[in-house]
C-alpha positions in Angstrom: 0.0 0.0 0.0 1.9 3.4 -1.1 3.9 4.8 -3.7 6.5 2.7 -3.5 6.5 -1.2 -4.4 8.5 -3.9 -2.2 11.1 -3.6 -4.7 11.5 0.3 -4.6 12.1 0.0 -0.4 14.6 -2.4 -1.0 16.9 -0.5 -3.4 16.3 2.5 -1.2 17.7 0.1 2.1 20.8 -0.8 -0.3 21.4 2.5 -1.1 21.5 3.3 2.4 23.4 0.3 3.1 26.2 1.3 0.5 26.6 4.8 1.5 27.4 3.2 5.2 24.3 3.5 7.0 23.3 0.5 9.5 19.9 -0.6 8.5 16.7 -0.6 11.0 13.7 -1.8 8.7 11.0 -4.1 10.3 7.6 -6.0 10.0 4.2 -5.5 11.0 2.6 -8.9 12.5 -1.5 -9.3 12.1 -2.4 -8.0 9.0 -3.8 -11.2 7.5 -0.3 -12.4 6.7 0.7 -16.2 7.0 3.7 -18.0 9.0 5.6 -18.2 5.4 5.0 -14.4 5.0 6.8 -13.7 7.8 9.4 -16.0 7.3 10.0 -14.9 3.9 10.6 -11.3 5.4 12.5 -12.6 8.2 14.9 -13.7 5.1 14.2 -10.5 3.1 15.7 -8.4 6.0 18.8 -11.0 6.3 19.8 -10.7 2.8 19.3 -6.8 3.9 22.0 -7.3 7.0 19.5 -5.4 8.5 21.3 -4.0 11.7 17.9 -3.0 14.2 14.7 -5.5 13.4 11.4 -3.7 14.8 8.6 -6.0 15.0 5.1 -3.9 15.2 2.1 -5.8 15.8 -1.0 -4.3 14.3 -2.8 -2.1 16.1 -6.4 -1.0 14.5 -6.9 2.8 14.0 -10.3 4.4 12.8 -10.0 6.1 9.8 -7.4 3.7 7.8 -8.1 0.0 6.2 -7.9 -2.1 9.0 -9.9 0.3 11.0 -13.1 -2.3 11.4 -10.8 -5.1 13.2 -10.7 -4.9 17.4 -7.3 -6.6 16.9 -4.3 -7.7 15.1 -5.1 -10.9 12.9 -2.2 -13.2 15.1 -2.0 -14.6 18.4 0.5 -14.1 21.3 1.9 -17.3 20.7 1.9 -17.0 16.7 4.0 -13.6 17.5 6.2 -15.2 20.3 7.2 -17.9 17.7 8.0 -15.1 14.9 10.0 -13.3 17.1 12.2 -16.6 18.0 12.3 -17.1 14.0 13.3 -13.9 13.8 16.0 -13.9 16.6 17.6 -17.3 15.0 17.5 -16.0 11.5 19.1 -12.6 12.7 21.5 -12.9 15.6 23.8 -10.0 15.4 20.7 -7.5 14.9 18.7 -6.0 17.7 15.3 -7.5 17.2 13.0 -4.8 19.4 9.3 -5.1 20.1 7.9 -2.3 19.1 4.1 -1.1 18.6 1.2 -2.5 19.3 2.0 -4.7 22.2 -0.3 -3.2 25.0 -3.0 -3.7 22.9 -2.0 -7.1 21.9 -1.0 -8.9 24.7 -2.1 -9.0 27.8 -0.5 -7.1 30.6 1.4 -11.0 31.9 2.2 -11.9 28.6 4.3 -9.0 27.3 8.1 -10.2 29.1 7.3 -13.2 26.4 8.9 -11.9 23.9 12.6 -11.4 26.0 12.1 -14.9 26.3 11.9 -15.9 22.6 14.8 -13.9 21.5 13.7 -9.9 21.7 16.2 -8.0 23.2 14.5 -4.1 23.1 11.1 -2.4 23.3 10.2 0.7 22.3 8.2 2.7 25.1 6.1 5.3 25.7 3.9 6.7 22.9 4.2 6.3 18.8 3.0 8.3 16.1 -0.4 7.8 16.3 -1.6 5.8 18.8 -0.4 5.7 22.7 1.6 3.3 24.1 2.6 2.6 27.7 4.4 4.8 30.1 8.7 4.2 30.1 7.9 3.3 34.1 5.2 0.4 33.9 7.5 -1.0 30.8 10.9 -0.9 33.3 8.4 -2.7 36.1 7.0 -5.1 33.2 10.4 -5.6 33.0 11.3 -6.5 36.4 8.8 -8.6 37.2 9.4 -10.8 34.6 12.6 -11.1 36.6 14.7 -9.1 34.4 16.5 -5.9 34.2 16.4 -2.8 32.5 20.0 -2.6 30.4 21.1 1.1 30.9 24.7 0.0 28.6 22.2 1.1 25.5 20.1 3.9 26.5 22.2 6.0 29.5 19.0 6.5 32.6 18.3 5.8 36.1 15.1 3.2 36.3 14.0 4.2 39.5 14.2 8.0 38.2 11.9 6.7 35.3 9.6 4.7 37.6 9.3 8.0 39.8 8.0 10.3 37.2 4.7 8.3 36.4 2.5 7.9 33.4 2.4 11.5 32.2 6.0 12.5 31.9 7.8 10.5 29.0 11.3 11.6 28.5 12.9 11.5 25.0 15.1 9.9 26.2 13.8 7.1 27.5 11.1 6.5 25.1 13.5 5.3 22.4 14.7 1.6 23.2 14.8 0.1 26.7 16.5 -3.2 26.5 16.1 -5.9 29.1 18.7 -8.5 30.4 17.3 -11.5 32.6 18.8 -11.3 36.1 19.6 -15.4 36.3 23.1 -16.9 35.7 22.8 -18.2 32.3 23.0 -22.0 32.3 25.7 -24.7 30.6 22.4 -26.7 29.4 
């Protein structure tokens, strides 16, 4: 849908890619696509050496086509597997969760997809719809028994958690990133 064709935002990513510039181009999930869809862009993006891999679930918004669905057209488990497809087929990128989440999953199900392979969210609100304040996403994040990784984005959790809903920071609304807190295993 657009001016452009698949082909067009491809050459466009190369050029980009040749004048030196790391890639970030992504998917959205639940737009009446199947599993081999999303594999086959999974392998799109590789070819790409795509750097930054958002995954956007769709979330409905009056006034464009997919405006008469309540939800995104896949399941949490359907996007929990892509994103672990996604993770093994890119493991050098940063494969980030992106929008659409708090509408998609419920509020126990969102650490899911740090455990199939996601290693970043984006917080606070997007473009055109709202999203979910940087301090419920950090305690999302703890309580899934995790931590918030302040190597990629440089802030102070507890600073974040103290400001509430209503004061997203620029700063913190790009990419949080979450490590688990366990000892990784020799299994």
């Amino acid at each position: 849908v657009g001016t452009h064709d698949f082909e067009d935002r491809v050459k466009t990513l190369e050029v980009a890619k040749e004048a030196g510039m790391d890639l970030c181009a992504g998917v959205i999930l639940g737009m009446g696509e199947s599993p081999t869809d999303r594999v086959d862009a999974a392998i799109a993006l590789q070819d790409l050496s795509v750097s930054s891999l958002p995954v956007n679930i769709l979330n409905p918004v009056a006034g464009t086509m997919f405006d008469d669905r309540e939800e995104a057209l896949i399941s949490t488990t359907e996007t929990v597997k892509t994103i672990a497809v996604y993770r093994l087929l890119h493991p050098h990128a940063r494969v980030r969760l992106t929008g659409g989440r708090e509408v998609n999953f419920a509020e126990d199900e969102q650490h899911l997809p740090f455990e199939a392979g996601a290693d970043g969210i984006l917080t606070g609100n997007y473009l055109t719809t709202e999203g979910q304040s940087p301090g419920d996403d950090i305690e999302m994040i703890e309580q899934a028994g995790m931590e918030p990784n302040t190597e990629v984005n440089d802030f102070d959790p507890e600073e974040v958690k103290s400001r509430g809903d209503d004061s997203a920071d620029p700063a913190d609304t790009a990419v949080g990133t979450a490590t688990s807190k366990a000892e990784p295993s020799d299994d």
